[in-house]
C-alpha positions as CSV (number, residue, x, y, z in Angstrom):
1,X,107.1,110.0,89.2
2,X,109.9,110.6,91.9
3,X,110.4,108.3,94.9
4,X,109.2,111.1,97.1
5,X,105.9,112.3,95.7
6,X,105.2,108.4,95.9
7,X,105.9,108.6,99.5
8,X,104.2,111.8,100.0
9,X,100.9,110.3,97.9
10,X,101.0,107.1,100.2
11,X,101.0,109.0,103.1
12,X,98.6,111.5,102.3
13,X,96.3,108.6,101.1
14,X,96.6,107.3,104.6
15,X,95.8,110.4,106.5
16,X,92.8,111.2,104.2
17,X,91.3,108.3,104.6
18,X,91.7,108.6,108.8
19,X,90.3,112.1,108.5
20,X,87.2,110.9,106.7
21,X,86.6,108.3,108.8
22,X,87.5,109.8,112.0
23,X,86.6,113.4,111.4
24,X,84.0,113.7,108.6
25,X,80.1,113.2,110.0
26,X,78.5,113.8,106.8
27,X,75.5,111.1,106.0
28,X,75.8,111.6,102.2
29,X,79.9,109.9,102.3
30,X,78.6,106.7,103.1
31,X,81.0,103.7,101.8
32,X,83.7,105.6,100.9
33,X,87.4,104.8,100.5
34,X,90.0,106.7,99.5
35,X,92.2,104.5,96.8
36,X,94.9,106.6,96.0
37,X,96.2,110.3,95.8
38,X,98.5,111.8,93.4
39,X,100.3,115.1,93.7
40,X,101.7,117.0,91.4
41,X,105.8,117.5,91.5
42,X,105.6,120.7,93.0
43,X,103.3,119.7,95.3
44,X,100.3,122.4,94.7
45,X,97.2,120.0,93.8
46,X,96.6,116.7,94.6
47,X,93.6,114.5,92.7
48,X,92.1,111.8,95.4
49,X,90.8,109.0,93.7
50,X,87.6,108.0,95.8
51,X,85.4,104.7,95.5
52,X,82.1,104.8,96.8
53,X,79.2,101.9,97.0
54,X,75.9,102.2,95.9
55,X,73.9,103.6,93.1
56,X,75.1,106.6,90.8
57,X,73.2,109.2,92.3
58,X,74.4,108.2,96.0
59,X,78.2,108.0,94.3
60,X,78.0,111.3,93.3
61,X,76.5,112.8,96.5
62,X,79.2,111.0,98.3
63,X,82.1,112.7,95.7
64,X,79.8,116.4,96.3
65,X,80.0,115.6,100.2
66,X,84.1,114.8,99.8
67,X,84.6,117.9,97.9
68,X,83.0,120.3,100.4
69,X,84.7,118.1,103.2
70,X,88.2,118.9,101.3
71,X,89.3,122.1,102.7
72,X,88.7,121.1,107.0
73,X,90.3,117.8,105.8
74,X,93.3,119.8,104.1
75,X,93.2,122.0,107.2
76,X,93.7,118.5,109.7
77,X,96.5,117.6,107.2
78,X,98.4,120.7,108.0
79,X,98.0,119.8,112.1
80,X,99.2,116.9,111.4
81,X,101.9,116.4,108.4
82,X,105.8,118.0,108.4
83,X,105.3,118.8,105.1
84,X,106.0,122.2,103.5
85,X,102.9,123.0,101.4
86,X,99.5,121.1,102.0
87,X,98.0,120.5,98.1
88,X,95.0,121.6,97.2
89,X,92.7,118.6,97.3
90,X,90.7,117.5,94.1
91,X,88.0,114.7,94.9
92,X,87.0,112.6,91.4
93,X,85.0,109.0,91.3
94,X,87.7,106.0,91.1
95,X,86.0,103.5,88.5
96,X,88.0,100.7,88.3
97,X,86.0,98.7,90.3
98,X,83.1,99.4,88.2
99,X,85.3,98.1,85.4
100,X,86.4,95.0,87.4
101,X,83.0,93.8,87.5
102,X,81.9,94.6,84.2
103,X,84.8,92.3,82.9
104,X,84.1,89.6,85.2
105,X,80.2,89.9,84.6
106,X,81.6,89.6,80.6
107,X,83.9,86.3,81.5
108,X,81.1,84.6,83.3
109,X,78.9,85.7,80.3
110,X,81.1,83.9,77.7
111,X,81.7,80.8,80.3
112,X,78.2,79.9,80.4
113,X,77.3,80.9,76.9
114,X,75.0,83.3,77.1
115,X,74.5,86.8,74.7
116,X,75.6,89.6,76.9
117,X,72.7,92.8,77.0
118,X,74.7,95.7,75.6
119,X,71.7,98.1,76.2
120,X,71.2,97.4,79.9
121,X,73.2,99.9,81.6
122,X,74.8,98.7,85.4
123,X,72.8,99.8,88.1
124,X,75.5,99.1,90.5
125,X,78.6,97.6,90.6
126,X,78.9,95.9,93.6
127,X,76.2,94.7,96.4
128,X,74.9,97.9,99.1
129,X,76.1,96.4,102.4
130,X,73.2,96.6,104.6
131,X,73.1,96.0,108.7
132,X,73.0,92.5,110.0
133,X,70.5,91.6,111.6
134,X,71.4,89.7,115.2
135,X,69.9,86.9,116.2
136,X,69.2,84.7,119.9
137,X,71.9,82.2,118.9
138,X,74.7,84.8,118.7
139,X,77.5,85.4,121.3
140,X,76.4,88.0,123.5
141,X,78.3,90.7,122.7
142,X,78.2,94.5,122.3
143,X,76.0,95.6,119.1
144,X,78.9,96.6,116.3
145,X,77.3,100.0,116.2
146,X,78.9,100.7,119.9
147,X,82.0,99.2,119.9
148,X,84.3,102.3,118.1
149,X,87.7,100.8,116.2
150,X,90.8,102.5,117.7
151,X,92.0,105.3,116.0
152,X,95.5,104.6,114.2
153,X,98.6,106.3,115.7
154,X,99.4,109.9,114.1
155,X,102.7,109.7,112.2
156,X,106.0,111.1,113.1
157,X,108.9,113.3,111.3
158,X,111.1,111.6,110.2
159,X,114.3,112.7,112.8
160,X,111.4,111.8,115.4
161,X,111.2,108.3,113.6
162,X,115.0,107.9,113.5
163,X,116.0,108.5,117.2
164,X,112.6,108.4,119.0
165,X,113.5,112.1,120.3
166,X,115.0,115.8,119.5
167,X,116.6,116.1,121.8
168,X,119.4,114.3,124.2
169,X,118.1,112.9,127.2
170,X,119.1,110.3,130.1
171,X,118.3,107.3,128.0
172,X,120.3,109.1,124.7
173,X,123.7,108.9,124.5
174,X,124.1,110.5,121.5
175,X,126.2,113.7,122.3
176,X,126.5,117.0,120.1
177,X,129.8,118.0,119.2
178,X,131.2,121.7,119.9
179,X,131.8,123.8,116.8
């Protein structure tokens, strides 16, 4: 994989993720996040690696609800990248925390001795976060629900990035020369 498709799939990654959790109001994503992207060398597909809590039939709504989401989020993308082709976006369930916990479930199994159940299938792999519950003791603050995180800055080209403008101003020296 070239420097630049690594650069493009980290970027991408990054702008997916604000989309979906900016942009996307569908009730069947839940706790989604996006843990990586990887395009193709000409740039035509990408696959977005997607992890999602809760039980397998809310993990694969949440992948369904991504998919259908895929074509407004490619759409933002194209507002809002300098690139020259938007991929396609391909949404598939990233297991490798699922695996994570199954190996450290087996560790603590052999630790403390006991005969792991190879016919009990995982029900989930890691706890559904549910809403905490305030109480009269706690600083009196807004409730989470109504205090909205700030919304990350949009990125820049990169001559943008470089010289903080296009073109020559009062506060740019720079100077074109004549041909």
């Amino acid at each position: 994989m070239s420097q630049r498709t690594e650069r493009v799939d980290e970027l991408l990654r990054q702008e997916i993720g604000a989309i979906v959790t900016r942009d996307v109001a569908d009730p069947r994503i839940g706790f989604a996040t996006i843990t990586s992207v990887e395009t193709t060398p000409d740039l035509r597909h990408a696959r977005v690696w997607v992890s999602v809590i809760g039980q397998p039939a809310e993990r694969d709504a949440a992948v369904a609800a991504l998919q259908h989401a895929m074509p407004f989020v490619r759409h933002e993308l194209g507002r809002t990248l300098r690139l020259k082709r938007i991929p396609d976006l391909h949404v598939d369930l990233d297991e490798t925390a699922d695996r994570g916990t199954r190996i450290l479930r087996l560790l603590d199994e052999i630790e403390t001795g006991a005969v792991p159940d190879a016919d009990v299938p995982i029900a989930e792999s890691l706890p559904t976060p549910v809403a905490r519950v305030h109480h009269a003791d706690d600083l009196a603050e807004e409730p989470p629900s109504a205090v909205r995180p700030p919304t990350p800055p949009r990125s820049r080209s990169r001559r943008t990035a470089k010289t903080g403008s296009h073109h020559p101003g009062p506060g740019n020296t720079a100077r074109r020369r004549p041909r």
